[in-house]
C-alpha positions in Angstrom: -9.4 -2.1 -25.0 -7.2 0.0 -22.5 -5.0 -2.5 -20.7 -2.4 -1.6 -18.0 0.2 -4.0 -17.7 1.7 -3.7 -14.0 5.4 -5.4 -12.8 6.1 -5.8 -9.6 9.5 -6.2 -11.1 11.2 -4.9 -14.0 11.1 -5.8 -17.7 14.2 -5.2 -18.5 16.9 -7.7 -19.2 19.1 -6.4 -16.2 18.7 -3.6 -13.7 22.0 -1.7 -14.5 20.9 0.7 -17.4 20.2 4.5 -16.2 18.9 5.6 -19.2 15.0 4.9 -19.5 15.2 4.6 -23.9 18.3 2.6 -23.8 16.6 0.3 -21.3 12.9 0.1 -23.1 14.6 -0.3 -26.4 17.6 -2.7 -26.0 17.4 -4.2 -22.5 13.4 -5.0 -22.6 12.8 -8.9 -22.1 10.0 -11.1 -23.4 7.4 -9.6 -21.2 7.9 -5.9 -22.8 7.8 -7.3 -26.0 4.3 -8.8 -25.5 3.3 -5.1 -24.3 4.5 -3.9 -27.9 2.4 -7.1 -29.3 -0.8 -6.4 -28.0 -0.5 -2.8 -29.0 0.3 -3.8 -32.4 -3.2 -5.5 -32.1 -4.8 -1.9 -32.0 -5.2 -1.8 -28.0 -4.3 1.2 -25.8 -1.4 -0.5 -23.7 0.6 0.8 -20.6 3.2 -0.2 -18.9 3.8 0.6 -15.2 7.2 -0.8 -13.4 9.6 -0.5 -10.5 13.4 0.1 -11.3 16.2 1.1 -8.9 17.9 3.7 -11.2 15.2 5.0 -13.9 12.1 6.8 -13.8 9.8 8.7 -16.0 7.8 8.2 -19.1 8.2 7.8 -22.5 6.3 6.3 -25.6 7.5 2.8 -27.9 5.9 1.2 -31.0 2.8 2.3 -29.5 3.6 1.1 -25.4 3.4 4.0 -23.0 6.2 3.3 -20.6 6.0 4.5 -17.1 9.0 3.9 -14.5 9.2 4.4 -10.6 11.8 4.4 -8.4 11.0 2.6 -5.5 11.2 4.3 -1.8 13.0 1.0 -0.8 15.9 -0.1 -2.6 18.2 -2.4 0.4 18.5 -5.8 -0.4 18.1 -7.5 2.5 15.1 -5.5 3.2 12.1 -7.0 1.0 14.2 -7.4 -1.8 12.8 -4.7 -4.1 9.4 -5.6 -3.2 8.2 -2.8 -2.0 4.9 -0.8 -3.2 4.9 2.1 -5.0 2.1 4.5 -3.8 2.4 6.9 -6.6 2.4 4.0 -9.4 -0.4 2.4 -8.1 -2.6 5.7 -7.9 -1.5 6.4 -11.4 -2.4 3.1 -13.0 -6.5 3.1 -11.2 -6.2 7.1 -12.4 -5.6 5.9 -16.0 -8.8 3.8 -15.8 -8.3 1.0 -17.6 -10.4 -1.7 -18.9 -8.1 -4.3 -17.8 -5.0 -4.8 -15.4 -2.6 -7.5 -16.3 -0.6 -7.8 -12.9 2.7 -9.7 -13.4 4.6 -11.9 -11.3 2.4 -13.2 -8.2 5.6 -13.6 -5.7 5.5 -10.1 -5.1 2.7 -10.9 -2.7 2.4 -7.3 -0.9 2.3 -5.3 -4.5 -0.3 -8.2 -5.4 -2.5 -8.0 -2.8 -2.7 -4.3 -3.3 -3.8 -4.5 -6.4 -6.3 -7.4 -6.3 -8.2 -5.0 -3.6 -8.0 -1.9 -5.2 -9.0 -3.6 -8.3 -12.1 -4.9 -6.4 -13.2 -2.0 -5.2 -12.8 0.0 -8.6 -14.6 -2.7 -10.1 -11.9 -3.0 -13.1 -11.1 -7.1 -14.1 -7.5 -7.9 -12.7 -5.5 -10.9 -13.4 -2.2 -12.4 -12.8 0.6 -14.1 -14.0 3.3 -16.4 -12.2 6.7 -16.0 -13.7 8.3 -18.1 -11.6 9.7 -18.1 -7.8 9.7 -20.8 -5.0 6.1 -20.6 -2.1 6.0 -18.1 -0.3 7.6 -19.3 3.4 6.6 -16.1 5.0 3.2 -16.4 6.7 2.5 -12.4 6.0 3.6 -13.4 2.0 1.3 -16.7 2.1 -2.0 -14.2 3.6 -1.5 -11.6 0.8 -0.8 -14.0 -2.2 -3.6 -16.4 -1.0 -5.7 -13.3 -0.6 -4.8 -11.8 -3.7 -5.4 -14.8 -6.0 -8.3 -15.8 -4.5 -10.0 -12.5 -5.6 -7.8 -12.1 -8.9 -10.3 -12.6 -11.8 -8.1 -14.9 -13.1 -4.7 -16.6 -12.9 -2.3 -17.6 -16.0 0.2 -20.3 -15.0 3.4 -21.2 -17.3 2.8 -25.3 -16.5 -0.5 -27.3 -14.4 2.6 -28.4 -12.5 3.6 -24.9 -11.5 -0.1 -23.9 -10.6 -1.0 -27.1 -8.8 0.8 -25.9 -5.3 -0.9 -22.7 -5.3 -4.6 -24.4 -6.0 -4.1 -27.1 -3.3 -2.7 -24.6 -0.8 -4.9 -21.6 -1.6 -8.0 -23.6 -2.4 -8.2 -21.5 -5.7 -11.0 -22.2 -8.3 -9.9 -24.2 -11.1 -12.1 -22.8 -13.5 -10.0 -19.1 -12.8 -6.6 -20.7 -13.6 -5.2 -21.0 -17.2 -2.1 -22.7 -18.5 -0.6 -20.1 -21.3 3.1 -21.6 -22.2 5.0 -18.7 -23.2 6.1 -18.0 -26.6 8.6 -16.2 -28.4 9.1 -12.9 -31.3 8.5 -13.4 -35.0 12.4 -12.1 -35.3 13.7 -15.8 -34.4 13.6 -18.0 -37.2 16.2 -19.6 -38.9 18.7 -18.0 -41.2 22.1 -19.0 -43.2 24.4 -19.7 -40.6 27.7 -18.5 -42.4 25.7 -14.8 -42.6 25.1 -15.2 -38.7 28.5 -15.7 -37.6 29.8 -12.9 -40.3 28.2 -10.6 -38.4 29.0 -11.9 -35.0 32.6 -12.7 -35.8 31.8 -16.2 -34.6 33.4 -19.6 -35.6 33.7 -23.4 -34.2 32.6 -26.7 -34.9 31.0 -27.0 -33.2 29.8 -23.4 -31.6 28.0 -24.0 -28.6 25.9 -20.5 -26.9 24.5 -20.2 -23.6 22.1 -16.7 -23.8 20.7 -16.0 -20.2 21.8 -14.8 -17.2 25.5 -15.5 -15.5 23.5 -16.9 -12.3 24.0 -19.4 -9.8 20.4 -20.6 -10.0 21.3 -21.5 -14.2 24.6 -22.8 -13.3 26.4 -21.9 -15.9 29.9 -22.9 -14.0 29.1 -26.7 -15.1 28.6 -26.0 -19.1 32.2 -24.6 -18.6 33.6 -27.2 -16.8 32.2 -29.8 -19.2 33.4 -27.7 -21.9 36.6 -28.0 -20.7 36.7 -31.5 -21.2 35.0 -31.1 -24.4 37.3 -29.2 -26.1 40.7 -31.5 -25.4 38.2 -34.3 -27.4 37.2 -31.3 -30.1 39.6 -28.7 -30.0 37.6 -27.1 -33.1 34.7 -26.3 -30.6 34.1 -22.6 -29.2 31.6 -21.4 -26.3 30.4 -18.2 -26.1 27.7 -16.4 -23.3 25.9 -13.8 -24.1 24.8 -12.4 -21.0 25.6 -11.7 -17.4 25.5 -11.8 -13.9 27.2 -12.4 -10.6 29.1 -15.4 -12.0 30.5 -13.7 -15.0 34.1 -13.2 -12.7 34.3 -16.4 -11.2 33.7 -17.8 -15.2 36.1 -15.7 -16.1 39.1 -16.6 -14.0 38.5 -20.6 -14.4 39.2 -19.8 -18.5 42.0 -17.7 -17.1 43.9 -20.5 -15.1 43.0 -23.1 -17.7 45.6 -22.3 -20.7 44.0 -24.6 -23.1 39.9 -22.8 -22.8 41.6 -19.3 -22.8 41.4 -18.4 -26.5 38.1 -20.7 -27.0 35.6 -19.4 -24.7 33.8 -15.8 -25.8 31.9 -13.7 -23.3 29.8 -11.3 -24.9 28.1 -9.9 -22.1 25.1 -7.9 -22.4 24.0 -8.0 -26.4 20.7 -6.3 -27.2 17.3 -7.6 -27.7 17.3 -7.3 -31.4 20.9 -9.5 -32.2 19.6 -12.0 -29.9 19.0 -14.2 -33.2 22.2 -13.6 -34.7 23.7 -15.0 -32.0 21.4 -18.3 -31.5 21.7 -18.6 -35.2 25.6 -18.9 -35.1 25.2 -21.8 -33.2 25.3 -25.2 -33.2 24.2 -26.1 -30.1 22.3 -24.3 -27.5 22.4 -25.3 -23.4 20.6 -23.9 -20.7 21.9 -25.8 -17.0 19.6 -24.2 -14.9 18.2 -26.1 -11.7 15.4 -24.6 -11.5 13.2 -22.9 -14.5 9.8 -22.1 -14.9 9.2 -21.8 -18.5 12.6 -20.2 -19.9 12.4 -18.3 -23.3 15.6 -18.6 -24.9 15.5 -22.4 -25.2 12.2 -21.7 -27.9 14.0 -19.0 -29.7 16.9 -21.1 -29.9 14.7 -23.8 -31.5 12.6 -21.3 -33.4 16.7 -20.5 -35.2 17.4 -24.3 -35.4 19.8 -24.6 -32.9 19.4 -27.9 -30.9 19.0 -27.4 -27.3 20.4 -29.0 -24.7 18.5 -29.0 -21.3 18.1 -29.9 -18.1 15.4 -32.7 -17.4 12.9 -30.1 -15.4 9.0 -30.0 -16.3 9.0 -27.0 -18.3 11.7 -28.5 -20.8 10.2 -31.8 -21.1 7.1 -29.5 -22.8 9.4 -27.9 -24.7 11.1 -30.4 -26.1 8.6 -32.9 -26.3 10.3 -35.3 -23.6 13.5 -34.9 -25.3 12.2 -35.9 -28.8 13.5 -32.3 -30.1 16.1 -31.7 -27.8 18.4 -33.4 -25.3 17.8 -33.5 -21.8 20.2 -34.3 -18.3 19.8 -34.2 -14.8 20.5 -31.2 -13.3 24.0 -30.4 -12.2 24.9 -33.7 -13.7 28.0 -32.9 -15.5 29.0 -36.2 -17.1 25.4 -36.1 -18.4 26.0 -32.5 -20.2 28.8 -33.9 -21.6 27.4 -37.1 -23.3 
């Protein structure tokens, strides 16, 4: 089967790389390695995306990349969500058998698709990743339009697709709840080996891996880390990752003496020594306050690091209403703490 995977984002784990193989091969997310998946499965698979500073083509474990620059690329405009002409024409050129269209909140690139799609006659359907309702009327008309005509629709939770049915008045027999899932390379390994080779140590070592964003609030792991480590001054913190909070973390270790030499950032660290790094660990937390099916929390599990959540729909799945993990209330920092 010839499927054409289309983002209206980016699968890349951040947006700063310039260099198109240093981005597909160390900064691809989950979603890129699902296109290498399915093409390991013996299907022709492309990959067509929209990034501010690469473009051009190139070819990995069988995935044919393709990257755009968009016309657009202000901010405050549409927020990178503008079309691509060139990328759309390309993907009906390649005639496909399939479009995969990711990520329904960009509603203009989705309703695009939905009706070229139609009127090709090739099978299109969608995925949410995430993202509040759209507030703009123009945004609700194109992404009502667009998943009303999608062939289908793949939703993360029934609680994340239940707005869009009611509001849209979608069929349910077109909607399908698909929980993600995570890479054969995270499973559990000796834990002394891990830290060997990330020059990690405490007891215990506790890891955030995702980005340095206000929406994760990652300021209130350090905070209660703070308090932590006077009680256990053997425990460490690292973050792998980053973001626009990574300086404002950075200064509170800074004016607190005692965190200075106990808190690691690691910054970016590349796809593949993501499981070192979950395997070093004892303890794994993810604060965010709103999440529609994170990934790292599973590949933490999947290395046997016990997570530590907060108590949102997609991580009660995940951890079984806290019967494999431990869950508090969002931005409840005493909670984090016990």
């Amino acid at each position: 089967m010839k499927i054409a995977y289309v983002y209206g984002s980016t699968p890349l784990r951040h947006g700063d790389v310039e260099d198109m193989e240093k981005a597909v091969k160390e900064n691809r997310d989950w979603l890129g390695d699902t296109a290498n998946y399915v093409a390991a499965l013996g299907h022709d698979v492309s990959l067509y995306l929209m990034h501010k500073k690469i473009s051009g083509r190139m070819e990995y474990k069988g995935v044919k990349w393709h990257a755009y620059k968009p016309l657009i690329t202000h901010k405050k405009l549409i927020a990178g969500k503008e079309p691509c002409m060139k990328m759309l024409k390309d993907v009906f050129e390649s005639n496909p058998d399939i479009i995969h269209f990711q990520t329904i909140s960009y509603c203009i690139n989705y309703a695009l698709y939905v009706r070229k799609a139609r009127r090709s006659g090739i099978p299109i359907v969608a995925q949410y990743h995430g993202g509040r309702f759209p507030r703009h009327f123009w945004d609700r008309w194109a992404q009502g339009y667009a998943l009303r005509n999608s062939d289908a629709a793949i939703f993360l939770t029934k609680e994340s697709s239940d707005i869009y049915v009611q509001n849209y008045n979608l069929n349910p027999e077109r909607i399908h709840i698909i929980p993600c899932g995570f890479a054969e390379e995270f499973f559990p390994m000796d834990k002394s080996v891990a830290r060997k080779k990330t020059g990690l140590y405490g007891d215990p070592l506790i890891m955030w891996v995702a980005f340095l964003r206000q929406v994760k609030d990652p300021l209130i792991l350090l905070r209660a880390f703070s308090n932590i480590v006077r009680k256990y001054p053997e425990s460490r913190l690292c973050y792998v990752g980053n973001g626009e909070m990574e300086g404002a973390l950075k200064t509170a270790v800074e004016q607190d003496g005692f965190m200075r030499d106990k808190v690691v950032f690691k910054g970016f660290v590349p796809k593949d020594d993501i499981p070192l790094y979950l395997n070093s660990a004892n303890i794994y937390v993810l604060a965010s306050r709103v999440e529609p099916f994170a990934v790292s929390p599973m590949e933490a599990m999947a290395c046997g690091t016990v997570p530590v959540l907060t108590n949102l729909p997609c991580f009660r799945i995940m951890t079984d209403d806290g019967r494999c993990g431990l869950l508090f209330e969002p931005g409840d920092q005493k909670g984090l703490e016990g």
